[in-house]
PQR file with spaces between the fields and no chain letter, atoms N, CA, C, O and H, PARSE charges and radii, in Angstrom:
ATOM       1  N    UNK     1     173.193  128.626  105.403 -0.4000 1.5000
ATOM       2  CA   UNK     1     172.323  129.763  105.476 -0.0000 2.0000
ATOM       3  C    UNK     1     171.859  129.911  106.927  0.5500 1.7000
ATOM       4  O    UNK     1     171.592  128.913  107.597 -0.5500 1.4000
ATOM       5  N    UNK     2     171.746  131.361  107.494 -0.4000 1.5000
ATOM       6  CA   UNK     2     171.668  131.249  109.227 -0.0000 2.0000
ATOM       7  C    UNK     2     170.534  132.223  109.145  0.5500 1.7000
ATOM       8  O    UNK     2     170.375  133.190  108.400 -0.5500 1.4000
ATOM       9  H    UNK     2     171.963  132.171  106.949  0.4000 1.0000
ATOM      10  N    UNK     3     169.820  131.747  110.052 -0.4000 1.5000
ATOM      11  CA   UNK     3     168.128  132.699  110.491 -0.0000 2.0000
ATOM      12  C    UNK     3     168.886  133.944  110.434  0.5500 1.7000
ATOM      13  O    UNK     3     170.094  134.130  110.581 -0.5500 1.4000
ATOM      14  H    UNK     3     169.950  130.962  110.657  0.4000 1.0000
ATOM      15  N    UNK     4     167.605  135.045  110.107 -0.4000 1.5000
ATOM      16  CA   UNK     4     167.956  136.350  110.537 -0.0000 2.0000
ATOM      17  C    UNK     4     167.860  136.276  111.833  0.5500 1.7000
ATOM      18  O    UNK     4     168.085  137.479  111.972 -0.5500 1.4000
ATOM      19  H    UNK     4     166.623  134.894  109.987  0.4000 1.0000
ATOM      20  N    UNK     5     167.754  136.001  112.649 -0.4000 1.5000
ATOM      21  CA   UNK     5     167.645  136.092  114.455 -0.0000 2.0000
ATOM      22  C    UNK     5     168.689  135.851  114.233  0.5500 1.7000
ATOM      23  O    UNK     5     169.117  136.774  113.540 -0.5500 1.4000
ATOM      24  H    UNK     5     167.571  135.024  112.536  0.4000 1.0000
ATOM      25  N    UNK     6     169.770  134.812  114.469 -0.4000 1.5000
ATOM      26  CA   UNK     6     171.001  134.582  114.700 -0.0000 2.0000
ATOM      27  C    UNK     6     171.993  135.987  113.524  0.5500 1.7000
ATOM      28  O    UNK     6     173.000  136.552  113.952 -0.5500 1.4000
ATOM      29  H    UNK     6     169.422  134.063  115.032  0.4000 1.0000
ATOM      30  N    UNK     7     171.412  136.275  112.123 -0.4000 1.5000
ATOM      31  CA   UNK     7     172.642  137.121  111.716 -0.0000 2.0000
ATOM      32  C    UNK     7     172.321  138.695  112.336  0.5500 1.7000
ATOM      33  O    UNK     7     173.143  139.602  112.203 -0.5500 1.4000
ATOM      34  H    UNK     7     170.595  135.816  111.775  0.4000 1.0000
ATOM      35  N    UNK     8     170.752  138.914  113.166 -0.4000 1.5000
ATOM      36  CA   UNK     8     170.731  140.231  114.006 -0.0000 2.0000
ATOM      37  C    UNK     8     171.886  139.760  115.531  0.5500 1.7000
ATOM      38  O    UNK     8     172.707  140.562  115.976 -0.5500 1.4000
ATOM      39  H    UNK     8     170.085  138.177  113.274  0.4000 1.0000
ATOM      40  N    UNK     9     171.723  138.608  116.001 -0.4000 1.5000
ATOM      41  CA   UNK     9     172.383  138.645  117.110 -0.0000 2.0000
ATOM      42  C    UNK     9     174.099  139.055  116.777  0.5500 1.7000
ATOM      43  O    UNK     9     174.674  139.846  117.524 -0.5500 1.4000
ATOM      44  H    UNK     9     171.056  137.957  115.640  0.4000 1.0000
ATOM      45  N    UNK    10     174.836  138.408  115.553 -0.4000 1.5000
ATOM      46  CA   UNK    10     176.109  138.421  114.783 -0.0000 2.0000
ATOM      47  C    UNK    10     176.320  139.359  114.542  0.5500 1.7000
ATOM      48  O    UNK    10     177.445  139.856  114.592 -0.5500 1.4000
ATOM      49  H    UNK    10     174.369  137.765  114.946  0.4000 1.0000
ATOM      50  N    UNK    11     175.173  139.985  114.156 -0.4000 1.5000
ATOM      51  CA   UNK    11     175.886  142.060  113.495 -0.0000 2.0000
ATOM      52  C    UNK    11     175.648  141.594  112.348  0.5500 1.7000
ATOM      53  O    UNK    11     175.546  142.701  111.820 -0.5500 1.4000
ATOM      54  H    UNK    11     174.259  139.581  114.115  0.4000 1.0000
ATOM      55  N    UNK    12     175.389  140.555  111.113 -0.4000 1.5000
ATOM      56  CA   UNK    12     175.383  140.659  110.127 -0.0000 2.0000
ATOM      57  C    UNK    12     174.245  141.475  109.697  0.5500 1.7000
ATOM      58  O    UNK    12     174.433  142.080  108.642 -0.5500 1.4000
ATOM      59  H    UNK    12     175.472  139.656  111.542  0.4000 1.0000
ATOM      60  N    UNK    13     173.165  141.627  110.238 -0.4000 1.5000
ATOM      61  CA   UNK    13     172.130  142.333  109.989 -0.0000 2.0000
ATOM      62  C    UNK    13     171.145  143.209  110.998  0.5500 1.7000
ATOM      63  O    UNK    13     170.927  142.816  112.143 -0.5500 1.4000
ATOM      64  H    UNK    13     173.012  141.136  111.095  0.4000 1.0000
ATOM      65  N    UNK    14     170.575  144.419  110.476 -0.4000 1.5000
ATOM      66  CA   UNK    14     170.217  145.349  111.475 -0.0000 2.0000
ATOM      67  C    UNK    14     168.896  145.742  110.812  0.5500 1.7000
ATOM      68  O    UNK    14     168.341  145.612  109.721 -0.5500 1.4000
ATOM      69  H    UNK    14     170.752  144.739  109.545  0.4000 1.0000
ATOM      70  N    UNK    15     168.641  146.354  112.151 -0.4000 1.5000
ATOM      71  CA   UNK    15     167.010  147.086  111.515 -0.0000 2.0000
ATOM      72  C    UNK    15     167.330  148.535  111.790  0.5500 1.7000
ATOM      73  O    UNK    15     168.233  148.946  112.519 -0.5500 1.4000
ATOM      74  H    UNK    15     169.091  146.461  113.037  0.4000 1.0000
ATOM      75  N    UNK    16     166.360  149.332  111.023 -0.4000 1.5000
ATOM      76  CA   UNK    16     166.100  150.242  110.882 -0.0000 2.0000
ATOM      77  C    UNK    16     165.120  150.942  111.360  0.5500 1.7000
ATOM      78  O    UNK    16     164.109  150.317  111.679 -0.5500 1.4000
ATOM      79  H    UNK    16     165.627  148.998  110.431  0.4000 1.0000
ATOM      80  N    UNK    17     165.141  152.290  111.526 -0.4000 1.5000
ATOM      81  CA   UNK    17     163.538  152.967  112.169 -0.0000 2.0000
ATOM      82  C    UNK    17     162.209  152.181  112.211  0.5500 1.7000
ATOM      83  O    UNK    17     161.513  151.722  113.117 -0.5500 1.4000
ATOM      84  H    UNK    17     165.962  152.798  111.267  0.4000 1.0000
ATOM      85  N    UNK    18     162.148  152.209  111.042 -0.4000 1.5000
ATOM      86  CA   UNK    18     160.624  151.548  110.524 -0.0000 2.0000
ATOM      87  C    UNK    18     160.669  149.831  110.529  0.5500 1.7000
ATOM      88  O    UNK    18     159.802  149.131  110.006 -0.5500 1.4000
ATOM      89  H    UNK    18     162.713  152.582  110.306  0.4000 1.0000
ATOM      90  N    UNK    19     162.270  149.158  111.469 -0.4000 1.5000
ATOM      91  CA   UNK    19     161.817  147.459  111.419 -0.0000 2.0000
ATOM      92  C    UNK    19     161.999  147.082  110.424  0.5500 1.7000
ATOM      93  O    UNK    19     161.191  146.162  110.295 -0.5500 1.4000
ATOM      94  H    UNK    19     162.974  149.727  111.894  0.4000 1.0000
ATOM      95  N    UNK    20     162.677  147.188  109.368 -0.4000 1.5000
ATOM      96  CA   UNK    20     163.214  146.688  108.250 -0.0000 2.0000
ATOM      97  C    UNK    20     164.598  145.925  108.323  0.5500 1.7000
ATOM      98  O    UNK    20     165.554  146.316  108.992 -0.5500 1.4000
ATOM      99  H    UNK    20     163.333  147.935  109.473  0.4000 1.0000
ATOM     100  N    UNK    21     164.578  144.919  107.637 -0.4000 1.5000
ATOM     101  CA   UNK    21     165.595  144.201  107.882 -0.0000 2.0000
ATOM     102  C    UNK    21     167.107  145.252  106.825  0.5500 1.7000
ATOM     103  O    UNK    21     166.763  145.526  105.676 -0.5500 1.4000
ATOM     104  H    UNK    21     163.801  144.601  107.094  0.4000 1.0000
ATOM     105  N    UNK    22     168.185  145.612  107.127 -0.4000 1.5000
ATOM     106  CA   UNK    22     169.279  145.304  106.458 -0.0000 2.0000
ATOM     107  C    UNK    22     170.725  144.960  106.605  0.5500 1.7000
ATOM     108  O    UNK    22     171.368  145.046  107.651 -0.5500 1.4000
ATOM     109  H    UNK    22     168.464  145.390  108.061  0.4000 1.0000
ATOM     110  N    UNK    23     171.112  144.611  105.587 -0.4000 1.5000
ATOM     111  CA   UNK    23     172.744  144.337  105.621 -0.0000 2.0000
ATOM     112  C    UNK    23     173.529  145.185  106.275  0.5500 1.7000
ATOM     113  O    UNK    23     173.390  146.405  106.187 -0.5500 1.4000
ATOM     114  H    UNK    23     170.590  144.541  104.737  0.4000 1.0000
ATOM     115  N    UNK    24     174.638  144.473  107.161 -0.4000 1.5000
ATOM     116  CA   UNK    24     175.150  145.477  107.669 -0.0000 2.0000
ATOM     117  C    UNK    24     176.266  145.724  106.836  0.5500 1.7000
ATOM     118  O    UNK    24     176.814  146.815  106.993 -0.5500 1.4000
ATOM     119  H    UNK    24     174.750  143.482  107.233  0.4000 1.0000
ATOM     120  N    UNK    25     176.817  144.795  105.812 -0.4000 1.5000
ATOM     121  CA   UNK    25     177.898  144.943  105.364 -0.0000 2.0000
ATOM     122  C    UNK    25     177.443  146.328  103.912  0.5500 1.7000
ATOM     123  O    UNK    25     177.845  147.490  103.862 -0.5500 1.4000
ATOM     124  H    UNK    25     176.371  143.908  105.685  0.4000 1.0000
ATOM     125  N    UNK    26     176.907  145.911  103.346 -0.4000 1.5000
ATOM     126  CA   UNK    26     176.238  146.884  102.321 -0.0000 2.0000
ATOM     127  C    UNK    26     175.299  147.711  102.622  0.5500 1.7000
ATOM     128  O    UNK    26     175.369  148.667  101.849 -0.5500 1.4000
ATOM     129  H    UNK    26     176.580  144.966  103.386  0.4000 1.0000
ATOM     130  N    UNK    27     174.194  147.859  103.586 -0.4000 1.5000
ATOM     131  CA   UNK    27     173.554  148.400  104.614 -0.0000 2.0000
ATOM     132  C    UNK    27     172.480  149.081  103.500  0.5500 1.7000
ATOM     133  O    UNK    27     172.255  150.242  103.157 -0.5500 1.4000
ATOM     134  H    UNK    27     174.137  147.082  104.214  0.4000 1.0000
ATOM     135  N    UNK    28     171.823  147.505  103.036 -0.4000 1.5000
ATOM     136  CA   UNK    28     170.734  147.887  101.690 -0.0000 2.0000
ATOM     137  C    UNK    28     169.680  147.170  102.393  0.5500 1.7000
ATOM     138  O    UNK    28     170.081  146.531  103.365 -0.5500 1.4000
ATOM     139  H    UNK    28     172.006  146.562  103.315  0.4000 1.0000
ATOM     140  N    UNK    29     168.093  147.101  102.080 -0.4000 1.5000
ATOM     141  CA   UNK    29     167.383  146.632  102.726 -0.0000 2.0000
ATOM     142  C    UNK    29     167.311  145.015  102.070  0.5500 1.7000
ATOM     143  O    UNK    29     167.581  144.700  100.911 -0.5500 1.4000
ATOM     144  H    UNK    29     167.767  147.621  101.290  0.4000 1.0000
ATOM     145  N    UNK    30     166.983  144.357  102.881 -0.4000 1.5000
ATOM     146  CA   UNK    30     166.966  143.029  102.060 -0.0000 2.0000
ATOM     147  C    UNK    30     165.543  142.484  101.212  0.5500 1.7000
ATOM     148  O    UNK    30     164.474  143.008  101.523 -0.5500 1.4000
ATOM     149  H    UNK    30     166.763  144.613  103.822  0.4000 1.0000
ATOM     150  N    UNK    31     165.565  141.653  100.371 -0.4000 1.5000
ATOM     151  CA   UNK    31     164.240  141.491   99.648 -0.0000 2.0000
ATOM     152  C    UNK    31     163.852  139.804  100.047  0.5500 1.7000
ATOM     153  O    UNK    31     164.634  138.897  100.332 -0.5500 1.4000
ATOM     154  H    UNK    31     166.435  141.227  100.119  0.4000 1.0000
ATOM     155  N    UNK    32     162.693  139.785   99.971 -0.4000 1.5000
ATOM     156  CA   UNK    32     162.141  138.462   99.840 -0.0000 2.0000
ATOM     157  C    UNK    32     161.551  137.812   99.115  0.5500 1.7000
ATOM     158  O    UNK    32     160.641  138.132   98.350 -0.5500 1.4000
ATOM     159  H    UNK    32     162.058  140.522   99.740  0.4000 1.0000
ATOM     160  N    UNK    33     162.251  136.380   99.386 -0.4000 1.5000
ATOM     161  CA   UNK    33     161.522  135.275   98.329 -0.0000 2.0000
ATOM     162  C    UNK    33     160.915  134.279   98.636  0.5500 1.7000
ATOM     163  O    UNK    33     161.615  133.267   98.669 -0.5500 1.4000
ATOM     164  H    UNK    33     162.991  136.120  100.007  0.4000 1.0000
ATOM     165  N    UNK    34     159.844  134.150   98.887 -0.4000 1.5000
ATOM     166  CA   UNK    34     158.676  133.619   98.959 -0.0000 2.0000
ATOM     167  C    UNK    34     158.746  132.271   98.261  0.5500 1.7000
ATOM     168  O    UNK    34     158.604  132.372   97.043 -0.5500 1.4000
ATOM     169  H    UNK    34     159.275  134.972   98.861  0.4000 1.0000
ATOM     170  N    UNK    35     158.986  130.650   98.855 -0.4000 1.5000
ATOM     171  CA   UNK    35     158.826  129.654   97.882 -0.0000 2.0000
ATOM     172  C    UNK    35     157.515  128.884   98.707  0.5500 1.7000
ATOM     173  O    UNK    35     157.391  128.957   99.929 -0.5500 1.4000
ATOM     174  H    UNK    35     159.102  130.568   99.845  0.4000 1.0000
ATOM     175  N    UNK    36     156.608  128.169   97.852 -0.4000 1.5000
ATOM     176  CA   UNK    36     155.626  128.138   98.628 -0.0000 2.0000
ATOM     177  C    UNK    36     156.172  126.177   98.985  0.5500 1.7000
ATOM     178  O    UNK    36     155.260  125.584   99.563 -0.5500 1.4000
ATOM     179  H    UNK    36     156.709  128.110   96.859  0.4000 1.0000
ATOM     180  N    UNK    37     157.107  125.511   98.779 -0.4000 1.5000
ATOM     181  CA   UNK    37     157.655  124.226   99.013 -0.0000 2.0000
ATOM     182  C    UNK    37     158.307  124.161  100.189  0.5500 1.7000
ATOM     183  O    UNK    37     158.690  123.115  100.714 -0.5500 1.4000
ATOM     184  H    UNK    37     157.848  125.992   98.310  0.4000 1.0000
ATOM     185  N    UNK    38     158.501  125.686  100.792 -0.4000 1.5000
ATOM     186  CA   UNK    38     159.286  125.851  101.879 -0.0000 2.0000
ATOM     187  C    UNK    38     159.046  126.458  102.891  0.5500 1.7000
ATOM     188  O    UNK    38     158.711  127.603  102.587 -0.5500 1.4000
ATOM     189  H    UNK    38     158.190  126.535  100.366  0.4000 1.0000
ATOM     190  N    UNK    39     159.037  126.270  104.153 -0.4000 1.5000
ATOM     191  CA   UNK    39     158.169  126.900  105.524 -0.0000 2.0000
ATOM     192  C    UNK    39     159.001  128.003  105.759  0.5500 1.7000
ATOM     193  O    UNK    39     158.629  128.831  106.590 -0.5500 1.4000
ATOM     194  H    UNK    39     159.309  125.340  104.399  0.4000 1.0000
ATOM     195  N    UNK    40     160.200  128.174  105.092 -0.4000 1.5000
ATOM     196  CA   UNK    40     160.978  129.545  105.742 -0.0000 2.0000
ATOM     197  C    UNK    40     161.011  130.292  104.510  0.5500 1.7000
ATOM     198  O    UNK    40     161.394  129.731  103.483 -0.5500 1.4000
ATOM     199  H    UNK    40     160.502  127.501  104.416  0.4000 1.0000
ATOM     200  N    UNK    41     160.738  131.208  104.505 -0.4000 1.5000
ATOM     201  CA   UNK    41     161.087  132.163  103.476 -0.0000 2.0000
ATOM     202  C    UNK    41     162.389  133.002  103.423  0.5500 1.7000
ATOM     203  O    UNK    41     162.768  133.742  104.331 -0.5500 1.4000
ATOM     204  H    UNK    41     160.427  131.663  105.339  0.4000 1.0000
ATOM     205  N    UNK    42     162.896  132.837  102.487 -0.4000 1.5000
ATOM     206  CA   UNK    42     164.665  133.803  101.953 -0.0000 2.0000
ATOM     207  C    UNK    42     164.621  134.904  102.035  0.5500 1.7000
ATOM     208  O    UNK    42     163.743  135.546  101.457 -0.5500 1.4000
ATOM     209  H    UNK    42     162.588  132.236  101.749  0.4000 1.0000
ATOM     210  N    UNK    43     165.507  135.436  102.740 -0.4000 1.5000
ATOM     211  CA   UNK    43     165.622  136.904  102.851 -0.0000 2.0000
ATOM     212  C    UNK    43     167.427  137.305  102.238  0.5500 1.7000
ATOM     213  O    UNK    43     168.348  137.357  103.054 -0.5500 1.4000
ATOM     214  H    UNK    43     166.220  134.915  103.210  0.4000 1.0000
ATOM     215  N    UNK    44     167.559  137.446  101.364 -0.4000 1.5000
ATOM     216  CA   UNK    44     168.571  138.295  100.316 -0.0000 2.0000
ATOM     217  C    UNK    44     169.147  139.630  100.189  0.5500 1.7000
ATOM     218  O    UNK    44     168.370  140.572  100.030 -0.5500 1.4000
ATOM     219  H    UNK    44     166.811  137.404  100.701  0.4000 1.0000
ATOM     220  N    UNK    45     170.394  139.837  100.236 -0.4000 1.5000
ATOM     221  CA   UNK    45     170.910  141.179   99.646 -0.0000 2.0000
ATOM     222  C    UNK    45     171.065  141.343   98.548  0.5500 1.7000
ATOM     223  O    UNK    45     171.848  140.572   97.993 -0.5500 1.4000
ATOM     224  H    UNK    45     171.025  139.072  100.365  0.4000 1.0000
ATOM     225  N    UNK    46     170.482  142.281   97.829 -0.4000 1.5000
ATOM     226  CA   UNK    46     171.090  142.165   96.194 -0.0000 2.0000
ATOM     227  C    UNK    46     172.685  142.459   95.814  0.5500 1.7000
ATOM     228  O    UNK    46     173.365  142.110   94.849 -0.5500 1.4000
ATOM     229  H    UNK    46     169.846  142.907   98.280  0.4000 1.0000
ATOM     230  N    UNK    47     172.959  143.197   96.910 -0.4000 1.5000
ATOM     231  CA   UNK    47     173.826  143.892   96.769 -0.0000 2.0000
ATOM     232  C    UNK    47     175.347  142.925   96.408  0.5500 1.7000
ATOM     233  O    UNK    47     176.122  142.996   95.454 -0.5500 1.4000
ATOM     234  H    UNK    47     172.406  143.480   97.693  0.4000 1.0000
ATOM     235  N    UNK    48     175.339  142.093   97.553 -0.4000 1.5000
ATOM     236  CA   UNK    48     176.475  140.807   98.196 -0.0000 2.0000
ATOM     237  C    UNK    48     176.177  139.358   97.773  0.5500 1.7000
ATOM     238  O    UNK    48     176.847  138.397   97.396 -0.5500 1.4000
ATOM     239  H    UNK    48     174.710  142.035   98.328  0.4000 1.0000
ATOM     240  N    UNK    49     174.948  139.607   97.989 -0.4000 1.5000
ATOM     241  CA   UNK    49     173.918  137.920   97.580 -0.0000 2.0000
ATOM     242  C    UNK    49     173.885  136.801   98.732  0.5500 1.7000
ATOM     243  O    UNK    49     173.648  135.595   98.662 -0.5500 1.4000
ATOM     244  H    UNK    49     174.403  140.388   98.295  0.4000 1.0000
ATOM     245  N    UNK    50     174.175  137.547   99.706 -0.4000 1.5000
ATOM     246  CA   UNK    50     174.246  137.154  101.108 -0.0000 2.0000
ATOM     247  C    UNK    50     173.011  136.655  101.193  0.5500 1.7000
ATOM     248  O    UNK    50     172.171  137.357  100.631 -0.5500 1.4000
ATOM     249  H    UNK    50     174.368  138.527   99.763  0.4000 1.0000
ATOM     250  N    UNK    51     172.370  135.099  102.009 -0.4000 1.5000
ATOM     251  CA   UNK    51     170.969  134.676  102.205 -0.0000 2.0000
ATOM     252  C    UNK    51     171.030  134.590  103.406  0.5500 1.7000
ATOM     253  O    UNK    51     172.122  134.390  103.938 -0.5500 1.4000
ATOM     254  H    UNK    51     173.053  134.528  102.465  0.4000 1.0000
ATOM     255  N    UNK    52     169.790  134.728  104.206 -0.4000 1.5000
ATOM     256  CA   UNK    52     169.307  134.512  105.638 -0.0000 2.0000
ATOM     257  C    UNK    52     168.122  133.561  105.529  0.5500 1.7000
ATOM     258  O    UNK    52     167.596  133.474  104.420 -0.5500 1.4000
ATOM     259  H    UNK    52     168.903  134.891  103.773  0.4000 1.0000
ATOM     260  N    UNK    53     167.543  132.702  106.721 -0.4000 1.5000
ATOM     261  CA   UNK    53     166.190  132.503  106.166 -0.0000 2.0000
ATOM     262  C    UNK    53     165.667  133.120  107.438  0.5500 1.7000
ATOM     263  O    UNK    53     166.295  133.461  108.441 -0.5500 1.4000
ATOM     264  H    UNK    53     167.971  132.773  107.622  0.4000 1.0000
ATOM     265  N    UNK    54     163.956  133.211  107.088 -0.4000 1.5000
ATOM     266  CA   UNK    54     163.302  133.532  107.909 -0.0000 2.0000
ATOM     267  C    UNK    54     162.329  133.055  108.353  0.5500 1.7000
ATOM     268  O    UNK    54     161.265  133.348  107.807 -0.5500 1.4000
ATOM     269  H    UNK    54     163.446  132.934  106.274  0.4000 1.0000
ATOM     270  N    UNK    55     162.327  132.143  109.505 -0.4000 1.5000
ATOM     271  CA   UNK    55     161.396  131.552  109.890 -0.0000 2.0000
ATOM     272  C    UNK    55     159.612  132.188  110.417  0.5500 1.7000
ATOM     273  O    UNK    55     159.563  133.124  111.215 -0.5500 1.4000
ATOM     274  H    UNK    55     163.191  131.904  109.948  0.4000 1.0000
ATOM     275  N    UNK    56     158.874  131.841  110.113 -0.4000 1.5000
ATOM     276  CA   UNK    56     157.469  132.477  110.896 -0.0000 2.0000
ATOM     277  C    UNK    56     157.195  132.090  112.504  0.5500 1.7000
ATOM     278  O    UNK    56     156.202  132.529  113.085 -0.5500 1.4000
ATOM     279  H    UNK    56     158.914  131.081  109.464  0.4000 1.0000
């Protein structure tokens, strides 16, 4: 699983007007999952099921 920083630098993922993260391959916004055991939170496509994490 690779930070969103590294899959924005790759092209795997882009933002949008408003700073939203999405897929570039399906080009859907991604959702988050919140685990509270874990300092990075998941960022997901529904679309592909592609994961990123996202560090704070």
């Amino acid at each position: 699983m690779q930070s969103t920083r590294k899959g924005l630098r790759d092209g795997a993922l882009s933002k949008d007007t408003y700073g939203r993260l999405n897929c570039a391959e399906c080009e859907k916004t991604l959702s988050t999952e919140n685990a509270p055991e874990k300092v990075y939170n998941v960022r997901h496509c529904q679309e592909c099921g592609r994961e990123w994490k996202e560090l704070p």
